[in-house]
C-alpha positions in Angstrom: 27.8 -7.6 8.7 26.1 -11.1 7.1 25.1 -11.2 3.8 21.3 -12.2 3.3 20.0 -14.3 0.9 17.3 -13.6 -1.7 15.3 -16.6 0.2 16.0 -14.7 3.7 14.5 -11.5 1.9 12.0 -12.6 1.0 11.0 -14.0 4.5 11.2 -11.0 6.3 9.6 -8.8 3.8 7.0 -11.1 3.4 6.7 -10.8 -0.3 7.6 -13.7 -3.4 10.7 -14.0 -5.1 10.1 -11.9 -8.4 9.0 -9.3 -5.9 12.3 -9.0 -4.8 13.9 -9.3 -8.3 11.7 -5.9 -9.8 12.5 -4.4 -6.4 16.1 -4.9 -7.6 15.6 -4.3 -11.2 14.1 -1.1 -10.2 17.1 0.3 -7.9 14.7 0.3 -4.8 16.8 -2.7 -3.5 20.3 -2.6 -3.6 22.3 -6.1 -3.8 25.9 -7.5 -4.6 26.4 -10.6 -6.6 28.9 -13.4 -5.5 29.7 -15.8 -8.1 25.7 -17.0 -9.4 23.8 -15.9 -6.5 22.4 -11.8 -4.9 23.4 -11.4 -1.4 21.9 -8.0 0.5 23.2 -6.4 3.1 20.4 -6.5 6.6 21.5 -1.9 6.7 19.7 -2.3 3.0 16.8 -3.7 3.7 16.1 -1.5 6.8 16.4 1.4 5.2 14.3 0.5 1.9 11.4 -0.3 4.5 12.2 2.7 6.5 11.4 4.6 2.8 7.9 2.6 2.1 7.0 3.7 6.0 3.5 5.8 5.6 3.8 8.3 8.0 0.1 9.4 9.6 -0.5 13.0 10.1 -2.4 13.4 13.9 -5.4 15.2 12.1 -6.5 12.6 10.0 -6.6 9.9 12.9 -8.2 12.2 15.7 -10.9 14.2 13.5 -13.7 11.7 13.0 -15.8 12.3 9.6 -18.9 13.6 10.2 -21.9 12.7 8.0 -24.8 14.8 6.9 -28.1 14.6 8.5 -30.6 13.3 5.5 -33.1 16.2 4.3 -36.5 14.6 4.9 -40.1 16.2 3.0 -42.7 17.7 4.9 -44.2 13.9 5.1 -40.8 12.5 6.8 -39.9 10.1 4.0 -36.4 10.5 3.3 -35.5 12.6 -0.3 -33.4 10.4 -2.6 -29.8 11.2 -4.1 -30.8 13.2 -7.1 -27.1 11.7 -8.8 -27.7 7.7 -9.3 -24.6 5.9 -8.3 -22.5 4.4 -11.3 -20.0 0.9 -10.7 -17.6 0.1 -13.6 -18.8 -2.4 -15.5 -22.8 -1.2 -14.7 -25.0 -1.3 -18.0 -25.9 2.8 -18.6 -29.5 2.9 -20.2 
């Protein structure tokens, strides 16, 4: 088995440098140090991914979200949402 590099990490996660150190820091990442520098084993890092992997139930994917027909007045104009909408950071009056 070769030793990885923290530079070869961060290549094939795809992610920065201090990513990798707080991964570490955290215990999520397991790695050995030889002399100044944090090697990591390739069975590591597979199975760290293999623990972020979502896993997709069938239901959610296959059942499309069906939307409510608008209620319309006797006139057809469409009845407006009796609840305005609010943002974060919207001025409330």
């Amino acid at each position: 088995m070769a030793l990885l590099t923290t530079k070869d990490v961060c290549e094939q996660l795809s992610i920065s440098r201090s990513s990798v150190g707080r991964l570490v820091t955290d215990g999520e990442l397991p790695c050995y140090k030889l002399g100044k520098s944090l090697r990591y084993y390739q069975a590591d890092i597979d199975a760290y991914l293999e623990r972020c992997r979502v896993k997709v139930s069938p239901a959610i994917t296959c059942a499309p979200v069906q939307q409510p027909a608008p209620q319309k007045r006797k006139r057809g104009r469409p009845i407006k949402n009796t609840v305005p909408e609010y943002y974060p950071g919207m001025k409330v009056v």
